[in-house]
C-alpha positions as CSV (number, residue, x, y, z in Angstrom):
1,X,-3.5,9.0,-3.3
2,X,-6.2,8.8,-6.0
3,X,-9.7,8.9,-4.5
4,X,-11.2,8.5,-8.2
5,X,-13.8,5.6,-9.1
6,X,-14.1,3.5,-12.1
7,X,-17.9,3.0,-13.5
8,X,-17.1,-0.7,-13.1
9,X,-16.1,0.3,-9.0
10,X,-18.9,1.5,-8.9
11,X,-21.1,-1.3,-10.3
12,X,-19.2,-3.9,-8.9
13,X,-19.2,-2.5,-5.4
14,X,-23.4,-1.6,-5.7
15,X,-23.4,-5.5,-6.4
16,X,-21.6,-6.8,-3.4
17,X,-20.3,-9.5,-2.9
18,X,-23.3,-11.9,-4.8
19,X,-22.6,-9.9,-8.5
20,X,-24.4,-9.7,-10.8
21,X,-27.8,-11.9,-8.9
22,X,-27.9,-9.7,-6.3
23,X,-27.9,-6.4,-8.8
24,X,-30.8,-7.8,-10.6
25,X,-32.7,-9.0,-7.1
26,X,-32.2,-5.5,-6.4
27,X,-33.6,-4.2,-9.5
28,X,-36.7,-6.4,-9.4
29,X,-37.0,-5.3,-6.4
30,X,-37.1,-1.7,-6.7
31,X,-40.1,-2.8,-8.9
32,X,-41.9,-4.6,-6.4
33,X,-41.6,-1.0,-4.2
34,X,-43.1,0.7,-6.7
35,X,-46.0,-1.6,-7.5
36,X,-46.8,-1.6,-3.9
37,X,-46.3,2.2,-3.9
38,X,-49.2,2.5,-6.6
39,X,-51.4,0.6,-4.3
40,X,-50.8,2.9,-1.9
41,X,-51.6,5.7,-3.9
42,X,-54.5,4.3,-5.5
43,X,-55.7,3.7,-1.6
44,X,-55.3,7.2,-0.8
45,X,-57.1,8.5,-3.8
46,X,-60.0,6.3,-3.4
47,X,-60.5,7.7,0.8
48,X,-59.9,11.5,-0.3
49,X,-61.7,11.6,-3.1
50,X,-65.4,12.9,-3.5
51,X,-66.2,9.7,-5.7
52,X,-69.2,7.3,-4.8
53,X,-69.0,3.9,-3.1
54,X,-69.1,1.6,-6.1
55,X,-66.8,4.0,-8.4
56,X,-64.6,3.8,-5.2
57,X,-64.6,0.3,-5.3
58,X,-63.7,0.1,-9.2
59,X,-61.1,2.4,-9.2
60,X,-59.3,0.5,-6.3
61,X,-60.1,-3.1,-7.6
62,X,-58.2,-1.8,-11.1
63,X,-55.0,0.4,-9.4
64,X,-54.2,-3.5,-7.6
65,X,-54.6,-5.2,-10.9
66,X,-52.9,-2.6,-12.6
67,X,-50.2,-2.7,-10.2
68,X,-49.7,-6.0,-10.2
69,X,-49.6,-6.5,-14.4
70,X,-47.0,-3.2,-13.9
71,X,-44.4,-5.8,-11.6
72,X,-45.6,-8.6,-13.8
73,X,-44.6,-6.8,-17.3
74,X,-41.6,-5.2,-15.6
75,X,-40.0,-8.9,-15.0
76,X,-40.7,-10.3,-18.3
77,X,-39.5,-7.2,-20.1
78,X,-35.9,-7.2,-18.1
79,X,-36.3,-10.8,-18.9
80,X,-36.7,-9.8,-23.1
81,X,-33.7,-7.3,-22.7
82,X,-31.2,-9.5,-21.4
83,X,-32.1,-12.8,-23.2
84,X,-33.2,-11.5,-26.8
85,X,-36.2,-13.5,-25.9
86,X,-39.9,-12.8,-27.5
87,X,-41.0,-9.3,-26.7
88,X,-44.1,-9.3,-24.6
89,X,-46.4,-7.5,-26.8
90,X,-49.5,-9.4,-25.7
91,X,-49.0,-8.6,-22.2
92,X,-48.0,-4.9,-23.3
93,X,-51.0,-4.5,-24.9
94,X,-53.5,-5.6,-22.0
95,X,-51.6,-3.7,-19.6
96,X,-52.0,-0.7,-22.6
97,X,-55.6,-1.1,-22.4
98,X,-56.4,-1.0,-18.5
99,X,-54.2,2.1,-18.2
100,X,-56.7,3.5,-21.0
101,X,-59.8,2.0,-19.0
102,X,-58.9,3.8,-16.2
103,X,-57.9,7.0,-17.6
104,X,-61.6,6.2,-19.0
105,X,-63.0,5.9,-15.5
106,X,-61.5,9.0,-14.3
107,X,-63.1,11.3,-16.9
108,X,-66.1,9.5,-16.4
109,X,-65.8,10.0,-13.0
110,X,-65.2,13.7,-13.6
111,X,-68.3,14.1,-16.0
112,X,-70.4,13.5,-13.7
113,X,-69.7,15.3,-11.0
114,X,-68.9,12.5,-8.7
115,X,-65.1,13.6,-8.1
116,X,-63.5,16.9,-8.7
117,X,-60.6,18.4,-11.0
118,X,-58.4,17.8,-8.5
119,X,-58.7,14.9,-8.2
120,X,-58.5,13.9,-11.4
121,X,-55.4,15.7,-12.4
122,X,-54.0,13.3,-9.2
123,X,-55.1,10.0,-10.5
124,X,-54.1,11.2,-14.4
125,X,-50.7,11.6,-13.2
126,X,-50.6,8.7,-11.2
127,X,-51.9,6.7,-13.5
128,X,-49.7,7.9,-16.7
129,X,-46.2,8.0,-14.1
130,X,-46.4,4.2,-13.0
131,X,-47.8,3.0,-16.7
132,X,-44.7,4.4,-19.0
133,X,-42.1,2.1,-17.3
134,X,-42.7,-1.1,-18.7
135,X,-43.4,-0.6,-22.0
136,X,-40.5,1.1,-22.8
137,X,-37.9,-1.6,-21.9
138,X,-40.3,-4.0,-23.2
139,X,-40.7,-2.4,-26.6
140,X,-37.7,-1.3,-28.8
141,X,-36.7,2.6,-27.9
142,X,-38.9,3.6,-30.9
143,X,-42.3,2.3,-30.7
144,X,-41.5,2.4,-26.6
145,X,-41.9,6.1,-27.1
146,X,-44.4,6.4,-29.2
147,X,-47.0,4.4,-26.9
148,X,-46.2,5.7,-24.2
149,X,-47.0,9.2,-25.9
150,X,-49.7,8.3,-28.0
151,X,-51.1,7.2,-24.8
152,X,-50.4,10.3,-22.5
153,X,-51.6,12.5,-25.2
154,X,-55.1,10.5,-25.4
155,X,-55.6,10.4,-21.7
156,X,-54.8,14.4,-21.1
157,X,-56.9,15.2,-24.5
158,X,-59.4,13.3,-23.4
159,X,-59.8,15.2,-20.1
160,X,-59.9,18.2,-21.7
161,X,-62.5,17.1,-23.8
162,X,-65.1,16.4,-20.4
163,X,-64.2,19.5,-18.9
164,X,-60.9,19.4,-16.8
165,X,-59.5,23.0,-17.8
166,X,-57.4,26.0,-16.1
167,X,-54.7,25.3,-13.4
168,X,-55.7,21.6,-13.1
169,X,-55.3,20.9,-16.9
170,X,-51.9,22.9,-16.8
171,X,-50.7,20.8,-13.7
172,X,-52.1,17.7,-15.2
173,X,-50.0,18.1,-18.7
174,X,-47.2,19.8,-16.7
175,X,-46.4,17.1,-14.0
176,X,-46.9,14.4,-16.9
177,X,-44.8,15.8,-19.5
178,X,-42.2,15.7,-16.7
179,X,-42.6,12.1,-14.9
180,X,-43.9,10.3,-17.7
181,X,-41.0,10.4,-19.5
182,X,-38.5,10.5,-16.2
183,X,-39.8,6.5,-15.4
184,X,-39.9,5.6,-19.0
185,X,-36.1,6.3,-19.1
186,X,-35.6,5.3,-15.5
187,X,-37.1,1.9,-16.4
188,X,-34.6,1.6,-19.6
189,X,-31.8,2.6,-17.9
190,X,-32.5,0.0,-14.7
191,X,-32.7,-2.7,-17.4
192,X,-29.4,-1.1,-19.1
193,X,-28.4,-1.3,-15.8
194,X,-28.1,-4.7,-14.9
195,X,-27.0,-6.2,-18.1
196,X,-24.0,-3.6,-17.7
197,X,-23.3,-6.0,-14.6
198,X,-23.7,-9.4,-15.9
199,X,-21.6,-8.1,-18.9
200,X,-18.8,-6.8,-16.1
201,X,-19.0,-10.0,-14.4
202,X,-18.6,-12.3,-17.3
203,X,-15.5,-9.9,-18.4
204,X,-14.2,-10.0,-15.3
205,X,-14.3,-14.0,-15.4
206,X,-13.0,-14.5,-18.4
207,X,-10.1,-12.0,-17.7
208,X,-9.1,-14.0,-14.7
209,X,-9.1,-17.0,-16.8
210,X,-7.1,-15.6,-19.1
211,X,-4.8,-14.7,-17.1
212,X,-4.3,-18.2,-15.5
213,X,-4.0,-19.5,-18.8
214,X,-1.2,-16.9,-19.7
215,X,0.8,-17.9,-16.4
216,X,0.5,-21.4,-17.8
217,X,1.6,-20.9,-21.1
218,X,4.4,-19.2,-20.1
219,X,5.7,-21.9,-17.8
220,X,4.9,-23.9,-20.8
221,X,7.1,-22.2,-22.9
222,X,10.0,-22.2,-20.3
223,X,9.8,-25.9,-20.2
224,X,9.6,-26.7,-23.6
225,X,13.2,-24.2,-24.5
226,X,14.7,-26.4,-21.6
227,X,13.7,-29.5,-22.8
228,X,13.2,-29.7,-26.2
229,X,16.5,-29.4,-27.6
230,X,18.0,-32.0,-24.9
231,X,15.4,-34.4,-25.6
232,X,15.7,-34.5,-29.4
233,X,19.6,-34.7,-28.8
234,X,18.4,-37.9,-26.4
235,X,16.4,-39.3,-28.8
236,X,19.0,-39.0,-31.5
237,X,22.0,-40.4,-29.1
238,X,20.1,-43.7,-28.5
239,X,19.1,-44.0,-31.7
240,X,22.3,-44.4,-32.7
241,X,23.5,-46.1,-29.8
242,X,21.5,-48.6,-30.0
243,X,22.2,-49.3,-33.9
244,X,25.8,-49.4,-32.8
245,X,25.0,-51.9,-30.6
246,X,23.2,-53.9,-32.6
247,X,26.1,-54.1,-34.5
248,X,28.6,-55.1,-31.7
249,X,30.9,-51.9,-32.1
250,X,32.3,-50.0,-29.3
251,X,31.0,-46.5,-29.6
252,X,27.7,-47.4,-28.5
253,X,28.8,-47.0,-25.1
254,X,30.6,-43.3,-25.5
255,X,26.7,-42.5,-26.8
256,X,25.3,-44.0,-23.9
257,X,27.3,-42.2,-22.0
258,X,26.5,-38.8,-23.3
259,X,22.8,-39.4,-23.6
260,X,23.4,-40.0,-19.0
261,X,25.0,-36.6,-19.5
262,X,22.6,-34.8,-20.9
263,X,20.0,-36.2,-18.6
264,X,21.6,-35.3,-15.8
265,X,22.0,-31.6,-17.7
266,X,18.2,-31.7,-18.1
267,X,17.4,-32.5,-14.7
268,X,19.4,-29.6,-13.4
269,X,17.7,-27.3,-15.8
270,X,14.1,-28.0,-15.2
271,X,14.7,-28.1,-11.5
272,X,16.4,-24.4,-11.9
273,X,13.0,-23.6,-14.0
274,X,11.1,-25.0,-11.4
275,X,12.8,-23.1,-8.5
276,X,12.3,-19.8,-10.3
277,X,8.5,-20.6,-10.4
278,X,8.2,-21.5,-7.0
279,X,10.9,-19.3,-5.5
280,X,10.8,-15.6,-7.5
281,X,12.1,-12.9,-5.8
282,X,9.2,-10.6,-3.7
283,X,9.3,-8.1,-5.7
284,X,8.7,-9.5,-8.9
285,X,5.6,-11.4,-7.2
286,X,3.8,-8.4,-6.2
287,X,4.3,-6.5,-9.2
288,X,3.3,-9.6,-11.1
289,X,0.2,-9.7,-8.6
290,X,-1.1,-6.2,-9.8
291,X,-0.7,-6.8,-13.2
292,X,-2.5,-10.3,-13.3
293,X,-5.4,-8.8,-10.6
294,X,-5.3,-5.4,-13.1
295,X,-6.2,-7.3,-15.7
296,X,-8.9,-8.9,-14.2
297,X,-10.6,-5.5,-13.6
298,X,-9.5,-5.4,-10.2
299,X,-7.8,-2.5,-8.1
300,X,-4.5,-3.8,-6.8
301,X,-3.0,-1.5,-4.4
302,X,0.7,-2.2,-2.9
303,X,2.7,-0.8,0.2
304,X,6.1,-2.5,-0.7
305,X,7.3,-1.6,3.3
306,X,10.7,-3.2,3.9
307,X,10.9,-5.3,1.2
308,X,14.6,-4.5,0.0
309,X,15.6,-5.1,4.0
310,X,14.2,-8.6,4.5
311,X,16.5,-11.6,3.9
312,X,15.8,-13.9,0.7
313,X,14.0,-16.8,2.7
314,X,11.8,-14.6,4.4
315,X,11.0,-12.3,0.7
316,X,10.3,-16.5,-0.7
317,X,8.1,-17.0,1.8
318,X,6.0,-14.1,1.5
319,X,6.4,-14.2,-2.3
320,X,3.9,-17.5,-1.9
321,X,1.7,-15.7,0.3
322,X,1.2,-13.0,-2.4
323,X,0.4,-15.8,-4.8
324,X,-1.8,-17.5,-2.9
325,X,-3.9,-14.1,-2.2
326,X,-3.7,-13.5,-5.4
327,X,-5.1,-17.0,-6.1
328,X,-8.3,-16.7,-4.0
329,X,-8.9,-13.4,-4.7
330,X,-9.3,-14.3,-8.6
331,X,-11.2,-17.6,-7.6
332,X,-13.4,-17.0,-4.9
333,X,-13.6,-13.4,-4.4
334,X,-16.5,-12.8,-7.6
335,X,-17.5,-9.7,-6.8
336,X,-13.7,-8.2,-6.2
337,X,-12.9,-4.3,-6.7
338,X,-10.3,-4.0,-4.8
339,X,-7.3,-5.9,-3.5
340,X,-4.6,-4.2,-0.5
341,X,-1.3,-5.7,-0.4
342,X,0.8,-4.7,2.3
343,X,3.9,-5.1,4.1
344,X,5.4,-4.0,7.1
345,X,7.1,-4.8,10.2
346,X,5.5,-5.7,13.4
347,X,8.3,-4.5,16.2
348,X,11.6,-5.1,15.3
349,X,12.0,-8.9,14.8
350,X,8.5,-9.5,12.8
351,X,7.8,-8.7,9.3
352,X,4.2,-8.6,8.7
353,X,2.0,-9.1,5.3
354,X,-1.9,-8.3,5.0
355,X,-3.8,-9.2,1.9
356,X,-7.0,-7.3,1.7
357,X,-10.0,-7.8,-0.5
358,X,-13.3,-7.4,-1.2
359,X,-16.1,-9.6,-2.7
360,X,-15.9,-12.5,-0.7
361,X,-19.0,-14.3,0.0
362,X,-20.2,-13.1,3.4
363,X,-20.5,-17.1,4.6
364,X,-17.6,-18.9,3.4
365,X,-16.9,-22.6,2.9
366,X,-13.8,-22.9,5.0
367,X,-10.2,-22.8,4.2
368,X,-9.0,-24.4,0.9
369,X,-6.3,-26.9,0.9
370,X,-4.0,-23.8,-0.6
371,X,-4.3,-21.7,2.7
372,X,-3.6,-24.9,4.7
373,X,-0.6,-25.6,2.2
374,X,1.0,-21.8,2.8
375,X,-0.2,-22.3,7.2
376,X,2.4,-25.6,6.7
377,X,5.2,-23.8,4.5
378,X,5.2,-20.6,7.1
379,X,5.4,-23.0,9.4
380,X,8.5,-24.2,8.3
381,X,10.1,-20.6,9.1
382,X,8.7,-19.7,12.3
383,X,6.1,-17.9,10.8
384,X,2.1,-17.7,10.9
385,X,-0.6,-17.4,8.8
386,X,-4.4,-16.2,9.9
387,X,-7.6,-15.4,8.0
388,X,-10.2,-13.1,8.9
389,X,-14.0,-12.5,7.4
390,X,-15.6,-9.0,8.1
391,X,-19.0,-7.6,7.2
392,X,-19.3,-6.3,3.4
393,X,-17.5,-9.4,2.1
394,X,-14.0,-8.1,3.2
395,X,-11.8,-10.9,3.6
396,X,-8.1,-10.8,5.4
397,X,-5.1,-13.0,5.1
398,X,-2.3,-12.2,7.1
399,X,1.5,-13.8,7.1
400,X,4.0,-13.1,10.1
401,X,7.5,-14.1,10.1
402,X,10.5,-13.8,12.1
403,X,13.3,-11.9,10.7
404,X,16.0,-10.5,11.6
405,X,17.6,-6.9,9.7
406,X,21.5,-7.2,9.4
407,X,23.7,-4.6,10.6
């Protein structure tokens, strides 16, 4: 058994069961952590460090304002990346120039004496780390990287120039070159990230669709090479029938007659056309259930059981119960990876189907008039049908007829 996963598994089963809205609620708020981490950190500087009251004070006011514009920025950039909207440059650039105000503060702090070189090289990095994020998925990948240099560069120069020097200078540039960078890609690829998933999702949809619309087409096409020659041969017939009866003749009647024929022909065929939709043999369902489910991006697996053993009601039976899984796994279940189809035997006398799928929404509306449909046609031949919800958006439908094996 394969134990390999897809990237699109793996997105789709990160997103649960809500899709793509939860990914990007998770996203944003992976942001909100870190904002609220910077606050943090801005908290502990201001108690360990050596600096005055009223510098103190400054340098906390501006890591919560700065923190905040950070989460602020953050949103509308994702915003910009998925949309194509207007790129935020104005709120880029104030953001730009408060990280520069307090890279500012920090060397003045440093200048004169009222905090260390520790504790500078602390708040530089700091500082530089939660700033690069935002710009670059706000900007395009090009000028994204050149601010956010341009900007480290000035900030580390300009603590070199008011005295910040040996190990602390080296630790300073060191730990920047290395986490500045590291968010500034982080931050692109969280964006990246979540338009991977709406992109997934809206594939996914449209594949389902498309494969409804294939089903239809095809029993389209069926009908229409049943009936189209017989109906143009009816519409010919009493044509001419009735011209020959206009005219008082005799052989309007043999037409007549034919035209009932062919009818009658007709009716036989499209109720054989119809039976073959509604009645296909077990097999052919579940294989036609992973293709259509395949298609739709979704892992079908099959445990075929005893299907060649089981007598040809009980295979039609269970050959609608494959269909209607299939149904509300491509209509309900959104965030679907993975679909388990089943069959086996349940003692002797009981032959037992379990659909299995992820991706259903974890508080369903109830059971569609389809399910209450298949609960009245398994009636019909002694069998049952149950559904079950589990935690993680599993959902479970499961058929169980009587049967009986020949000898």
């Amino acid at each position: 058994m394969s134990v390999s996963v897809s990237v699109e598994d793996w997105v789709e089963r990160l997103s649960g069961a809500d899709g793509p809205d939860r990914y990007r609620h998770y996203a944003v708020g992976s942001v909100g952590f870190l904002a609220v981490s910077e606050i943090a950190l801005w908290t502990i500087w201001v108690v360990q460090s050596d600096g005055a009251g009223a510098a103190s004070a400054a340098v906390a006011a501006l890591g919560a304002v700065h923190a905040a514009l950070q989460f602020m920025l953050w949103r509308v950039a994702l915003r910009h990346y998925l949309t194509a909207a207007g790129r935020p440059v104005p709120l880029v650039t104030v953001y730009t120039a408060l990280t520069v105000v307090m890279a500012a503060l920090g060397c003045a702090l440093l200048s004169s004496g009222r905090i260390d070189d520790g504790d500078l090289t602390a708040f530089l990095v700091w500082l530089l780390m939660f700033w690069a994020g935002p710009p670059a998925l706000a900007l395009s990948p090009r000028r994204g990287a050149v601010l956010v240099a341009a900007v480290a560069v000035a900030c580390l120069t300009g603590a070199g120039v008011v005295g910040l020097a040996g190990p602390s200078l080296l630790l300073a540039v060191s730990a920047s070159v290395f986490m500045v960078p590291f968010m500034a890609v982080a931050s692109r690829a969280s964006g990246w990230s979540v338009r991977l998933i709406e992109q997934l999702a809206a594939a996914r949809e449209t594949q389902a669709r498309l494969a409804v619309a294939e089903e239809r087409l095809r029993f389209g096409r069926d009908l229409h090479d049943v009936l189209g020659r017989n109906l143009a041969v009816v519409a010919l017939k009493s044509e001419l029938a009735a011209q020959l009866a206009r005219r008082g003749l005799p052989e309007a009647e043999e037409h007549m007659v034919e035209v009932q024929r062919i009818a009658r022909d007709s009716q036989r065929e499209i109720r054989s056309v119809v039976r073959g939709y509604r009645t296909a043999d077990l097999h052919t369902e579940l294989v036609g259930a992973r293709s259509v489910l395949e298609a739709a991006g979704i892992d079908c697996r099959i445990e075929y059981g005893p299907a060649d053993r089981l007598p040809t009601a009980v295979q039609s039976a269970l050959g609608w119960v494959v269909r209607e899984g299939t149904t509300n796994v491509l209509r309900h279940a959104q965030g679907a990876s993975r679909c388990t189809m089943a069959l086996r035997t349940a003692g002797p006398t009981e032959a037992l189907l379990v659909v299995e799928n992820d991706g259903a929404s974890d508080t369903p509306s109830g059971v569609g008039t389809g399910l209450t449909g298949l609960k009245e046609r398994l009636a019909g031949t002694g069998g049952t049908l149950a559904t079950e919800q589990q935690p993680g958006g599993i959902f479970r439908l499961t058929a169980r007829i009587p049967w009986e094996e020949s000898e």
